[in-house]
C-alpha positions as CSV (number, residue, x, y, z in Angstrom):
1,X,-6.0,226.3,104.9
2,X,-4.5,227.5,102.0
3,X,-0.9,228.1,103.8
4,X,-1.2,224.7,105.4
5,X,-1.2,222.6,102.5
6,X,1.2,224.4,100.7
7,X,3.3,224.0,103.9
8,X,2.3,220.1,103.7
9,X,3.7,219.6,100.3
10,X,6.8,221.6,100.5
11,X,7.0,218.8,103.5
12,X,6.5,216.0,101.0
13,X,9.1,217.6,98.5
14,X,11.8,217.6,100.9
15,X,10.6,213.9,102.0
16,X,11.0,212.9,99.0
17,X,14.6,214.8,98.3
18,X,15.5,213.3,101.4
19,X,14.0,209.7,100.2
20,X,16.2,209.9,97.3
21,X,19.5,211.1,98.9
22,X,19.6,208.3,101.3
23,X,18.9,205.9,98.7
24,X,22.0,207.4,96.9
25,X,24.1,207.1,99.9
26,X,23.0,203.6,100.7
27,X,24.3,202.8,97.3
28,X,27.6,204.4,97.4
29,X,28.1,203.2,100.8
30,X,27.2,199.9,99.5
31,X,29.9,200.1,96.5
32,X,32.3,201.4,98.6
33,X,32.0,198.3,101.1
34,X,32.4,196.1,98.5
35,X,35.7,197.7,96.8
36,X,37.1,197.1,100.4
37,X,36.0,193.9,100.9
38,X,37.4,192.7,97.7
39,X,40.6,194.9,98.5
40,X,41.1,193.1,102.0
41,X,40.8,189.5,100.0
42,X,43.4,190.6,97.7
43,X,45.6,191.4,100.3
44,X,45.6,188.9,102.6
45,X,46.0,186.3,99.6
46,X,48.7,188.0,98.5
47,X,50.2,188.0,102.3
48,X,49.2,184.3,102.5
49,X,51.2,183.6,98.7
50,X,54.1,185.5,99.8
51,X,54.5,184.1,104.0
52,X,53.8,179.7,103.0
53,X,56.6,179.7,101.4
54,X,58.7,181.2,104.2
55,X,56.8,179.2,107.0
56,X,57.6,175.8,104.8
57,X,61.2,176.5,104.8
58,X,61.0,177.4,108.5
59,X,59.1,174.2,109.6
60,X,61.3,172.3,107.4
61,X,64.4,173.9,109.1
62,X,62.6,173.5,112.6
63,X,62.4,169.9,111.5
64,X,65.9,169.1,110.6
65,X,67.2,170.6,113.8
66,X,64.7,168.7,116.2
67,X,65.8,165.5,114.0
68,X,69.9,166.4,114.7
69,X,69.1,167.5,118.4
70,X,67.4,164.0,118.8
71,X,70.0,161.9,117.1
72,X,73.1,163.6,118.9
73,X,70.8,163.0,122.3
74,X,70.6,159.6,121.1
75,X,74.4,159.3,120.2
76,X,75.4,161.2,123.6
77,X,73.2,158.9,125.8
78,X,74.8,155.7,124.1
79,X,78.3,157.0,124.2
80,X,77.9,157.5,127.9
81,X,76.2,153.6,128.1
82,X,79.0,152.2,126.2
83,X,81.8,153.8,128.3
84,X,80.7,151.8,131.2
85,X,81.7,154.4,133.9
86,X,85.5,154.2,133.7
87,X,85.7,158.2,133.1
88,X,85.9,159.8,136.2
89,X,84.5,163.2,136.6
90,X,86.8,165.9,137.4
91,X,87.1,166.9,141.0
C-alpha cells in the first residue's frame, strides 16, 4: 500500500505541475493574441489612412472623365442634329 500512495501523490505533483504550466501557456498565448490583434488594427488603419486619399483622387478623376465623356456625347449627338444630314458619308 505503501508504494501505491506514494505512486498516487507523485501522480498529484505532476497534476499539479502540469495544472500550472497550462495556466502559464494560456496566459502567454493569451498576451500574445492580443499584441497581434492590436498589431493587425494598427495596420490596416494605417493602410486605410494611407489608400482614402488615393481612392478620393481616383473617384474624383473617374468623375471628371465620365462628366467630359458625357458632355462631348452630348456635344457630338447635337452637332450631328444641327447639321441636318447635308454631309454625306464617304463611299
Amino acid at each position: 500500500m505503501v508504494g501505491l500512495n506514494a505512486q498516487w501523490q507523485a501522480l498529484q505533483k505532476q497534476l499539479d505541475r502540469l495544472e500550472m504550466q497550462t495556466r502559464k501557456a494560456r496566459g502567454e498565448a493569451r498576451r500574445r493574441l492580443k499584441r497581434v490583434e492590436r498589431q493587425t488594427r494598427v495596420a490596416v488603419r494605417k493602410a486605410l489612412r494611407d489608400a482614402e486619399p488615393r481612392v478620393r483622387k481616383a473617384v474624383d478623376e473617374a468623375t471628371r472623365i465620365g462628366r467630359g465623356l458625357r458632355a462631348g456625347v452630348r456635344a457630338g449627338a447635337a452637332a450631328y442634329r444641327s447639321d441636318g444630314g447635308r454631309r454625306s458619308r464617304p463611299k
